[in-house]
C-alpha positions as CSV (number, residue, x, y, z in Angstrom):
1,X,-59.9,-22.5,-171.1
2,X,-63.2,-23.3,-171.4
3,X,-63.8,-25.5,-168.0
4,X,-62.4,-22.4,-166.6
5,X,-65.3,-20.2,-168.1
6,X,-67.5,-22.3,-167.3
7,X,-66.6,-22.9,-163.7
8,X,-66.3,-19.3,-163.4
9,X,-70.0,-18.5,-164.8
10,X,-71.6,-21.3,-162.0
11,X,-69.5,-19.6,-159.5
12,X,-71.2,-16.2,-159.9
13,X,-74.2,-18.0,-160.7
14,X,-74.1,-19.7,-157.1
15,X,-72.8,-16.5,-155.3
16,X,-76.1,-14.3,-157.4
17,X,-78.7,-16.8,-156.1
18,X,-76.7,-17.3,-152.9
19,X,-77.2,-13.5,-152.0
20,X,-80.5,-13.0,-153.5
21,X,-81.5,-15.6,-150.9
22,X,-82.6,-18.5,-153.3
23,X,-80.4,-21.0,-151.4
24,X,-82.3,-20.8,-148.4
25,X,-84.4,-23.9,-148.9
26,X,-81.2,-25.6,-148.3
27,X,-80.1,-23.5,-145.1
28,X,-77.5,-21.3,-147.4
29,X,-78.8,-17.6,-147.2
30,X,-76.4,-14.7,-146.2
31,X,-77.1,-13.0,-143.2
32,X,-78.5,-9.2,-143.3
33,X,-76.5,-6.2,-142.3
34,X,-79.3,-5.3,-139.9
35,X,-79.4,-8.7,-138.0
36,X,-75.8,-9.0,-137.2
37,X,-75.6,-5.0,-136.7
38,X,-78.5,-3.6,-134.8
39,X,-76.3,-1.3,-133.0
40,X,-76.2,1.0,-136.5
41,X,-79.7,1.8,-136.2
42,X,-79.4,3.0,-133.1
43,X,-76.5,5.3,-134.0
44,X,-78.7,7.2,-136.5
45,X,-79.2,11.0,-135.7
46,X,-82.4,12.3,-136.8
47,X,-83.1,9.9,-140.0
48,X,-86.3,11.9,-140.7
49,X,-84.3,14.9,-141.8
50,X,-82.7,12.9,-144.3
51,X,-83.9,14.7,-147.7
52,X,-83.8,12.9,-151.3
53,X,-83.2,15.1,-153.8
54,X,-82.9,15.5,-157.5
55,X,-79.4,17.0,-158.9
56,X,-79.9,19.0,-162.0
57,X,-77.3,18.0,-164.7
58,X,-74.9,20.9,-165.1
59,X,-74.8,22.9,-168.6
60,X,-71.7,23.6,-170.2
């Protein structure tokens, strides 16, 4: 039980500093959504309209 623990924790150790790009001095990073998907960007209508706001928590 514990090997499995422990393989399990250097799994999601590997796939943390896999994705967070850490591997890349060995030629292991993941590639980015917009390098393999350009064509996303250019399907955005108007993306200075977008508006960030705040939502106010509701009283009961």
């Amino acid at each position: 039980m514990r090997l499995v623990v422990v393989l399990l924790l250097v799994a999601n150790l590997g796939y943390f500093a896999w994705t967070r790009g850490a591997l890349a001095l060995f030629g292991a990073e993941p590639a980015r959504f917009s390098e393999t998907e350009p064509q996303r960007l250019q399907q955005q209508v108007r993306p200075e309209m977008l508006q960030i706001r705040k939502v106010e928590p509701t009283k009961p």
